[in-house]
N, C-alpha and C positions, 0 to 999 in steps of 0.2 A: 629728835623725837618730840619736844616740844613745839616744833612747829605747826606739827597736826590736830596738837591741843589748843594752841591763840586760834588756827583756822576755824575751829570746831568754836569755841565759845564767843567766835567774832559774829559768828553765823546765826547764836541762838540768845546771845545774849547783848545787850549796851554799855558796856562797863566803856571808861576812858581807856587809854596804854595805860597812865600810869593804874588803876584799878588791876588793869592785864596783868602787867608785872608781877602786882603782890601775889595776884590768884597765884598765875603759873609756880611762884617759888616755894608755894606750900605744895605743890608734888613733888613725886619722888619717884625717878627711875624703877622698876623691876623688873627681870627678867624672871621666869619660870617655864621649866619644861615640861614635855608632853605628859597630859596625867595627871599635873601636880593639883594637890586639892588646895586652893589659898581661904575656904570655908566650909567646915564639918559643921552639920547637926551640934545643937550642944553649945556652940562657940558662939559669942555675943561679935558679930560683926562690926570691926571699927576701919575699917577700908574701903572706900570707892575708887573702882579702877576704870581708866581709860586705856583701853586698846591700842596702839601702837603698831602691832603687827602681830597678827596671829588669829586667836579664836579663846573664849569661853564659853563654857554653859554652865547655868545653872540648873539644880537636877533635885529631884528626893523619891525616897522609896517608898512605894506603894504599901499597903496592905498584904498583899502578893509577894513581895519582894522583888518586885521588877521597879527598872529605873525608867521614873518616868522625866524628861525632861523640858520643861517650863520654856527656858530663854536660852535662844543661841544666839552671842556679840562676836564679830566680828570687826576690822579697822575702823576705829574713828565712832567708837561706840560705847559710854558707860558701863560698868555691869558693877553690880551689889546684889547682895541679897536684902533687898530694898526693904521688909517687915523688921528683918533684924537690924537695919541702919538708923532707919525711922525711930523705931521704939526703943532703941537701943538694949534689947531682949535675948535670948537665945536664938539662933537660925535654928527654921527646920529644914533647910535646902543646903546644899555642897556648891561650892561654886571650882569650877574645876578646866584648868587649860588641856585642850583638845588639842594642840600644835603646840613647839614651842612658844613662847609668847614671850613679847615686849610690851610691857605697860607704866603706866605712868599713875600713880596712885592718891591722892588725898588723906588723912586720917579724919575719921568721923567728928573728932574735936577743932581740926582747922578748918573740913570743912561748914562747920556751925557756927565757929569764928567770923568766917567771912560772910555767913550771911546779916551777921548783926553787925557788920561792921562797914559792909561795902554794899549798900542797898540794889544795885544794880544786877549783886549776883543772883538776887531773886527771881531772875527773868529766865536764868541760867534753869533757875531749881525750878521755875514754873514749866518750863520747857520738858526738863527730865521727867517731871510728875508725871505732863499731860502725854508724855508720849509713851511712858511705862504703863498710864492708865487704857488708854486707846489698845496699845498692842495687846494688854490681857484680856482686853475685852473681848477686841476682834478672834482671840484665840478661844476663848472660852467659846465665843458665838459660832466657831467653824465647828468645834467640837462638837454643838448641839444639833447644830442645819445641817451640816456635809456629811456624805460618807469618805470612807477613805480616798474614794476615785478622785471626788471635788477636792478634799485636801490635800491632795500630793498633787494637780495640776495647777491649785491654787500657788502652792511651794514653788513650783518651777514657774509658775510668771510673776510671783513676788520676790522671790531670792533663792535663783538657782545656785547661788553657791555652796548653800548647804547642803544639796546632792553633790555637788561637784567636788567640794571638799571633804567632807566626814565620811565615814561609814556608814554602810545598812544599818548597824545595830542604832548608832546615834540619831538617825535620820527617822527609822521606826519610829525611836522613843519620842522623839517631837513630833511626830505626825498621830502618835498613841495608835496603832497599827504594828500586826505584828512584822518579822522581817519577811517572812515567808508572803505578806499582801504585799509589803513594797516590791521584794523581785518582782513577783507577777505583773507589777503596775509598771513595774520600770522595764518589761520584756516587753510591754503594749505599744504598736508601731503612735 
């Protein structure tokens, strides 16, 4: 499992091996199964996990009481509840495996260790920032430009697998459409 994680931080970041080394040995195996919530509302998040094999989302309840869902990780992909990591505060989002999963974890403490200690992993977090910033942008910005037609054909030339893998219901909630527009759009030749 760790081999996907050197691939991954070989790819965004400049550390030496031996810098490699030390990162890798502050993670930590876990496995969890379908469903399992690893963060509730409420809960000050001290975990950032890498994907391994499986899927997350991170998710929160509307006003409504509908779930609406923010972020779906798949292999080879970060996920936190990034406001409660950062500010080390309570989450208002669930972070929650969709499949079993295999992942490979950090604690919020080691990983702040190693940025003050191995400067290189900066590149790493600068990486993580810029590309948690970019995706919520571009999300928010589909939200405001598209209708649901544009964002579900948008979905399927950016990352068909989360039609292909999830559910209507979870696929709606990322798309903020109800399931009843997705059938229609998913019957459309």
């Amino acid at each position: 499992m760790k081999e996907q994680l050197i691939e991954y931080i070989k790819e965004v970041s400049t550390v030496t091996d031996e810098e490699l080394e030390k990162i890798i040995s502050h993670f930590n195996p876990l496995e969890v199964e379908k469903n399992e919530l690893l963060v509730v509302p409420g809960q000050t998040t001290q975990r950032m996990y890498f994907i391994c094999n499986g899927c997350l989302r991170i998710f929160f309840i509307t006003e409504e009481g509908q779930e609406a869902t923010r972020y779906l990780g798949f292999e080879s992909n970060f996920v936190t509840a990034l406001s409660s990591f950062v500010l080390n505060e309570p989450s208002l989002e669930f972070v929650q495996a969709l499949e079993p999963t295999e992942l490979l974890y950090i604690s919020r403490q080691d990983f702040y260790h190693l940025l003050e200690t191995i400067p290189n992993w900066g590149s790493f977090y600068r990486h993580y920032m810029e590309m948690a910033y970019v995706t919520n942008t571009k999300r928010l910005m589909s939200f405001l430009t598209q209708n649901a037609t544009e964002r579900y054909k948008q979905l399927l030339d950016t990352n068909p697998k989360i039609t292909q893998r999830l559910s209507n219901k979870i696929v709606s909630s990322f798309l903020n459409i109800s399931q009843e527009t997705l059938s229609r759009l998913k019957s459309k030749p």
